[in-house]
FIDRENPA-618972 format. One record per residue (C-alpha): residue number from 1; residue in three letters; x, y, z. Coordinates in pm, 1 decimal. Example, Ala and Ser with C-alpha at 12.3 -4.5 7.8 and 13.67 -1.06 7.14 Angstrom:
BEGIN
    n  res        px        py        pz
    1  ALA    1230.0    -450.0     780.0
    2  SER    1367.0    -106.0     714.0
end
This chain:
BEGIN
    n  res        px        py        pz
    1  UNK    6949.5    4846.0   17927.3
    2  UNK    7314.0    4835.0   17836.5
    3  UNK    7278.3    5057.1   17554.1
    4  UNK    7065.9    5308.1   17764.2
    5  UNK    7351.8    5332.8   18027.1
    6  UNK    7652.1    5420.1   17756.2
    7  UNK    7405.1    5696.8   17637.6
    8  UNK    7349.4    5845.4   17982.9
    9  UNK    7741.0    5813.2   18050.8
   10  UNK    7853.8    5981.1   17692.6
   11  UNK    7537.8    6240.4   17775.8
   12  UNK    7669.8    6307.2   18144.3
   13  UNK    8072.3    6306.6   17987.5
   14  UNK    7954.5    6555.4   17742.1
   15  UNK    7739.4    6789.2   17967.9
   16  UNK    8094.9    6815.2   18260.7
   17  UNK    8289.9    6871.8   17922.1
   18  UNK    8055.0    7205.9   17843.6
   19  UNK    8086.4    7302.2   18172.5
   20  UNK    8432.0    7316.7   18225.1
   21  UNK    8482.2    7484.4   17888.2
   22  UNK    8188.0    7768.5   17909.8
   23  UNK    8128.3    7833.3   18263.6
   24  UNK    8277.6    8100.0   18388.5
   25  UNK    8464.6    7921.5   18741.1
   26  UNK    8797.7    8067.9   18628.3
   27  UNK    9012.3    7816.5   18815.1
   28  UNK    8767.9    7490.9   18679.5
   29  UNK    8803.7    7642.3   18365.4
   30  UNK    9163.4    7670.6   18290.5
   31  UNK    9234.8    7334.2   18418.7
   32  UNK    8908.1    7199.0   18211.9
   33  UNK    9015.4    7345.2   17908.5
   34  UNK    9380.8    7253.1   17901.6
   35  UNK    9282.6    6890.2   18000.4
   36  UNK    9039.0    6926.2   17691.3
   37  UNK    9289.8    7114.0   17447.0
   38  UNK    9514.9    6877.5   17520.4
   39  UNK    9292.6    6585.4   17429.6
   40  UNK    9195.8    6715.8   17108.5
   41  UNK    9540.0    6917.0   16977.7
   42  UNK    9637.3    6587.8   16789.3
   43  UNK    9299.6    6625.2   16593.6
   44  UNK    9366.9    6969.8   16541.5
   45  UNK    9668.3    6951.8   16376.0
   46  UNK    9522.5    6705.8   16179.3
   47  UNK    9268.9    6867.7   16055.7
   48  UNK    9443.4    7211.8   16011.1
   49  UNK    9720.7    7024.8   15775.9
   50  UNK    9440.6    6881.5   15527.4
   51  UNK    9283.7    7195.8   15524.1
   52  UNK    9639.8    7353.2   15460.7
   53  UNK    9650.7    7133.6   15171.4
   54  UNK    9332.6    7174.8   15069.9
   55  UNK    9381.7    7503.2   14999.3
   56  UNK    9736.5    7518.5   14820.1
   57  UNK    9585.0    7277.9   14615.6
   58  UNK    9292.5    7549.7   14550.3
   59  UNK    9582.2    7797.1   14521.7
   60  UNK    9741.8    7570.0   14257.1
   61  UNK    9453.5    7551.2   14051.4
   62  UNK    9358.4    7872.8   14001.6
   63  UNK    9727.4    7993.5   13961.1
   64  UNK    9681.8    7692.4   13658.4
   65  UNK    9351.5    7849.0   13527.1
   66  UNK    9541.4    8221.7   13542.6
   67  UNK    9846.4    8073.5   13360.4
   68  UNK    9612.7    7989.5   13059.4
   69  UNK    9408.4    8277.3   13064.4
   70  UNK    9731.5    8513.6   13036.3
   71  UNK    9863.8    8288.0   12754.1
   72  UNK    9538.8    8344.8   12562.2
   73  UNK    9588.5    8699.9   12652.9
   74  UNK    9959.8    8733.7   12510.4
   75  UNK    9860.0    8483.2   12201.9
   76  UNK    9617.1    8783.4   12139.1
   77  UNK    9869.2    9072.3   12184.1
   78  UNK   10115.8    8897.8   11946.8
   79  UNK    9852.7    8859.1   11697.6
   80  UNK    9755.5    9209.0   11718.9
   81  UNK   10132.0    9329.5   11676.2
   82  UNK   10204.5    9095.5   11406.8
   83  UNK    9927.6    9228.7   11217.4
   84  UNK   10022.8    9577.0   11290.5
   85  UNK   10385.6    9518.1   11200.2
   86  UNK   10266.2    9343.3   10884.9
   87  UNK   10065.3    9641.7   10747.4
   88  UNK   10329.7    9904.6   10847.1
   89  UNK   10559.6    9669.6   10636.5
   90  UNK   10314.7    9723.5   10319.7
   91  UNK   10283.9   10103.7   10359.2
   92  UNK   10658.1   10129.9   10331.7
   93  UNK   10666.8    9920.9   10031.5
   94  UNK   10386.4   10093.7    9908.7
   95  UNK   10555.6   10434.9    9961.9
   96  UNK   10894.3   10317.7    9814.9
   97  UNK   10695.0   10174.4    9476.9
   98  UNK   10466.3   10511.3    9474.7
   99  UNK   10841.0   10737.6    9552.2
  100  UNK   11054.2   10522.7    9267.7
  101  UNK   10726.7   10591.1    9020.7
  102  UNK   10693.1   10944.2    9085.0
  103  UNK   11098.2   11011.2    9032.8
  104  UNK   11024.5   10812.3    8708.3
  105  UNK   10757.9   11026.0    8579.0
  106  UNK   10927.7   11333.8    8615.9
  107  UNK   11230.1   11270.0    8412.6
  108  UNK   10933.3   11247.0    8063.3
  109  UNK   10617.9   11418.0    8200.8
  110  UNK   10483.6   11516.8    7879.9
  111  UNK   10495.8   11140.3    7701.0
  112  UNK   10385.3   10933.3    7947.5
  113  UNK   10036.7   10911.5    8130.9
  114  UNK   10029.1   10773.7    8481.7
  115  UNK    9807.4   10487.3    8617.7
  116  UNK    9714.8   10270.6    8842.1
  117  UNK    9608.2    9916.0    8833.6
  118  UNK    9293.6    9863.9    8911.2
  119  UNK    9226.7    9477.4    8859.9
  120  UNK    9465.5    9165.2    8732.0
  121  UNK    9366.9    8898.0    8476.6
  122  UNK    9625.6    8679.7    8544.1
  123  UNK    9510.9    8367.8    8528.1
  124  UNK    9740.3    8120.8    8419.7
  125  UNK    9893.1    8335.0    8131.9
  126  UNK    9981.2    8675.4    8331.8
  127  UNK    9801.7    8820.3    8021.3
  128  UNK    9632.5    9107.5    8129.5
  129  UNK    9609.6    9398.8    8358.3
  130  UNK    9308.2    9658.0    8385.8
  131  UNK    9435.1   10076.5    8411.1
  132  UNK    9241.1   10344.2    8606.5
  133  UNK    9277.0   10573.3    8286.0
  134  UNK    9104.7   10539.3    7933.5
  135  UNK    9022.6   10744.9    7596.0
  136  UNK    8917.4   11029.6    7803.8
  137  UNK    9286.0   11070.1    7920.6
  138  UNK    9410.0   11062.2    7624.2
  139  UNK    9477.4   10653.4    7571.2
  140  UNK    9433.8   10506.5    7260.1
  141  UNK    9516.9   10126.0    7145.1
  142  UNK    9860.4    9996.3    7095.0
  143  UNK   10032.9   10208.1    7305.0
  144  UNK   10344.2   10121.7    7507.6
  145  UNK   10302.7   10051.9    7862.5
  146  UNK   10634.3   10084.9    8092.5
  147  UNK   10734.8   10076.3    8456.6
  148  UNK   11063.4   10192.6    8613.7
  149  UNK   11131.6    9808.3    8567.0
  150  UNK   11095.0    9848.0    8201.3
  151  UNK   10820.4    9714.6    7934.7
  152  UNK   10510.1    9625.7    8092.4
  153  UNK   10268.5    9578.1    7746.6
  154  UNK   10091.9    9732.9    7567.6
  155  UNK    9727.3    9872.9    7578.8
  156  UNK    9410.2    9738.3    7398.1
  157  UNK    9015.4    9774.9    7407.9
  158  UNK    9030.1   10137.0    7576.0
  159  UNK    8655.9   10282.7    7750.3
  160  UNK    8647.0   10648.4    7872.8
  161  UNK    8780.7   10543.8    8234.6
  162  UNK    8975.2   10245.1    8199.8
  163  UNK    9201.6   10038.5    7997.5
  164  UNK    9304.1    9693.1    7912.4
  165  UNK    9656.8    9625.8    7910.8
  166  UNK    9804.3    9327.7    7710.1
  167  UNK   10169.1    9187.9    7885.9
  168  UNK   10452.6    9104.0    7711.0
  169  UNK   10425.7    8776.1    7837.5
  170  UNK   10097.3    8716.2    7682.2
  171  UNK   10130.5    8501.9    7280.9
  172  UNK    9983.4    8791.2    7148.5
  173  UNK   10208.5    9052.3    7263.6
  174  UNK   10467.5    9074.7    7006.4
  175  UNK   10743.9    9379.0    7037.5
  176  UNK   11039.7    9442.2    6830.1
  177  UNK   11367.0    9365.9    6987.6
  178  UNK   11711.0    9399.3    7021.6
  179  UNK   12002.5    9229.5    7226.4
  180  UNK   12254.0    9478.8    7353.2
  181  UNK   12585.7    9349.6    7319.9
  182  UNK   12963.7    9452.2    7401.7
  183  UNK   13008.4    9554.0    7055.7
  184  UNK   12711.0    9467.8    6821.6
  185  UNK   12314.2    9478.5    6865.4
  186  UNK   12150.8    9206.8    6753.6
  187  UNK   11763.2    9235.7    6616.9
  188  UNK   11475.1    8967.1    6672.8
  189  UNK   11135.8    8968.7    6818.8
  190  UNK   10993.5    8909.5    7176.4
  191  UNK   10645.2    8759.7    7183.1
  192  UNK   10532.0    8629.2    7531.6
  193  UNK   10525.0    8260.2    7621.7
  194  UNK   10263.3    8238.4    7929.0
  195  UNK   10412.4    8116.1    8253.1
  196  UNK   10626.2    7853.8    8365.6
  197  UNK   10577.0    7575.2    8620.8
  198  UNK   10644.2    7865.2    8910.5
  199  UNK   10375.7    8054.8    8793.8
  200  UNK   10657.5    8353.2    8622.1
  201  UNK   10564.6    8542.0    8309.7
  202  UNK   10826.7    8414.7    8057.5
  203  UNK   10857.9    8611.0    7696.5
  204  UNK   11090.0    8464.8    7377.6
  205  UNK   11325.4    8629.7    7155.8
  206  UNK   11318.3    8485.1    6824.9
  207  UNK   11496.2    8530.8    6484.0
  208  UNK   11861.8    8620.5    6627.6
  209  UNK   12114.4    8521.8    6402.4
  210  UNK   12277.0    8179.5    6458.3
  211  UNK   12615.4    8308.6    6420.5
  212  UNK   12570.1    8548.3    6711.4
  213  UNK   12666.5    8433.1    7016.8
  214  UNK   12452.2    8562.6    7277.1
  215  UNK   12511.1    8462.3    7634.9
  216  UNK   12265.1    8423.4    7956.4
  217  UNK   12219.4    8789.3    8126.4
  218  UNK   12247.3    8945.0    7820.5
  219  UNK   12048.0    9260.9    7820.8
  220  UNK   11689.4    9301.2    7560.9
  221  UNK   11543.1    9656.1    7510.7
  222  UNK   11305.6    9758.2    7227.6
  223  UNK   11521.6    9847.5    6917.0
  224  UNK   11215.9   10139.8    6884.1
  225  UNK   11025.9    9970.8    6530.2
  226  UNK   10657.7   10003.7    6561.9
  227  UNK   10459.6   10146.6    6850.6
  228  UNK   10731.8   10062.0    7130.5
  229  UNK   10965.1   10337.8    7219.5
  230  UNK   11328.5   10280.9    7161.9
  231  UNK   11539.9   10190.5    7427.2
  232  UNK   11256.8   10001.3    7699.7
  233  UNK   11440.7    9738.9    7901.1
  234  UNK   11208.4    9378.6    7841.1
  235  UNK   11450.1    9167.6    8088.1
  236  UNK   11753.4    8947.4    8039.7
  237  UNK   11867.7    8645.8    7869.7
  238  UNK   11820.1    8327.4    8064.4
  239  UNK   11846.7    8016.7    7794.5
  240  UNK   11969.6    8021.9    7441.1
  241  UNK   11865.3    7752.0    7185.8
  242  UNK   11875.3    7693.7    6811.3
  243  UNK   11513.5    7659.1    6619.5
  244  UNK   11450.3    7365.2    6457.9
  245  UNK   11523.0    7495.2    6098.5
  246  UNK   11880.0    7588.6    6239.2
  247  UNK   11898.7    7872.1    6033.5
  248  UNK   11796.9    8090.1    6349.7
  249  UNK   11862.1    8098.7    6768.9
  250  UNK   11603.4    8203.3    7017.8
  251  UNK   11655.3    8278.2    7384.4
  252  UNK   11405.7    8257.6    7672.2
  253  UNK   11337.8    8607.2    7843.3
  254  UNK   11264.5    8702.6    8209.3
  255  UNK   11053.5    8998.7    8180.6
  256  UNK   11134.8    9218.9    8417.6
  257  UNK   10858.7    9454.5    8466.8
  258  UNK   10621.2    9201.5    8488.5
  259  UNK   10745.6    9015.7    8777.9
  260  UNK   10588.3    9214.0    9048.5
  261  UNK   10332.1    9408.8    8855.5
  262  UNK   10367.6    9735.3    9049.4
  263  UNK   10073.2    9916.4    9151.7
  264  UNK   10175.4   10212.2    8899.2
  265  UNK   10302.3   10188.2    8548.6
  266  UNK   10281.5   10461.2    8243.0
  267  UNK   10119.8   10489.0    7905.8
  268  UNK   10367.3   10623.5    7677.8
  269  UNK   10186.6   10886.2    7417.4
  270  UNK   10360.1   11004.7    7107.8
  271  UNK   10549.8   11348.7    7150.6
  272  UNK   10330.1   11520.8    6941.9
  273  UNK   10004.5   11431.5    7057.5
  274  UNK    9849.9   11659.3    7359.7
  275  UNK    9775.9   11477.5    7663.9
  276  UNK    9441.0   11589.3    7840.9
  277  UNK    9480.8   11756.1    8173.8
end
């Protein structure tokens, strides 16, 4: 019975309360409805601060999940340039290589052949390189190969369209050789040794005379015997030793050309012989 009477009450309280707020008695009304305002403003600013909240927090959120997705998008833009900066890098190296070739060529244009590399067999020895140029150009075996950097090999096991190319730093490249010195040349022969631990093509000059003294950065060219062209830089000294039989020194050679293996080099053909156009 109670319980019935606290229900009529709350019904009745809640019936006068939409009364005074939505019936139009103008003077009821305004008094109802700042009696009511009043009542509930505490409430009100309640509620509107966690909703205030509620939403910088949302604000906060997505200003997080806009952060990362402009990251991503700059992580992608500096990939983009990177790779972009990387390949205009290689077309300038490529054109200074292809200009410092093709002011090479034209100082002997009727000796040498030009080529380009086509594929490397380099593995472990540096011992050969494959040219986009064979018989049908004119190449024949044991020919000297050069680069503006000097001696690059020399040819072997021509086809029509392309040649092998044996490097001085492969055992079974053998060139004669001379030291250039202040006042004297000295004679021996470079035969390549492989690689070192680095992975550099390494070539040996051998029978020098043991009363010589040669010295580290000491100049050796081809002294022009056999099918080598006189002249051809090979690289510089960069250890001397005496042989075992002490009746002779060798030094350990840096060859030169062979170092970067440019993307050009140049067959040299004998004078005499007519190169095919």
């Amino acid at each position: 019975m109670v319980f019935r009477n606290k229900k009529s009450i709350i019904a009745v309280a809640a019936v006068v309360l939409l009364v005074v707020v939505f019936v139009p008695l103008p003077s009821l009304t305004l008094r109802g409805k700042g009696v009511v305002r009043g009542s509930v403003a505490p409430a009100e600013r309640a509620t509107s601060g966690i909703w205030r909240r509620l939403s910088e927090a949302g604000a906060a959120i997505r200003g997080i999940g806009g952060t990362a997705e402009k990251n991503m998008e700059l992580s992608r833009e500096l990939i983009r340039l990177q790779t972009e900066l990387n390949r205009l890098r290689d077309a300038e190296a490529d054109n200074v290589r292809l200009h410092r070739a093709l002011n090479f060529y034209r100082k002997k244009p009727d000796t040498m052949i030009p080529c380009d590399i086509v594929s490397r067999n380099i593995s472990g020895w540096w011992s050969t390189v494959r040219i986009g140029k064979g018989s049908r150009a004119g190449i024949d075996s044991d020919l000297a190969v050069i680069s503006p950097d000097g001696l690059v090999g020399k040819t072997t096991e021509p086809t029509p369209f392309t040649t092998e190319v044996l490097l001085i730093s492969d055992p079974a490249c053998q060139v004669s050789a001379k030291i250039k010195l202040k006042d004297k040349e000295v004679y021996g022969l470079v035969r390549g040794t492989g690689s070192n631990l680095k992975g550099e093509p390494r070539a040996r000059i051998e029978f020098i005379n043991k009363d010589i003294l040669v010295s580290v950065n000491d100049e050796v060219v081809t002294s022009g015997l056999g099918a080598f062209p006189k002249g051809v830089h090979i690289g510089y000294v960069d250890e001397v030793y005496r042989d075992k039989s002490g009746l002779f020194q060798y030094a350990e050679i840096i060859p030169r050309a062979t170092v970067g293996l440019l993307d050009y080099v140049f067959v040299v053909v004998p004078s005499a012989r007519e190169v095919p156009e």
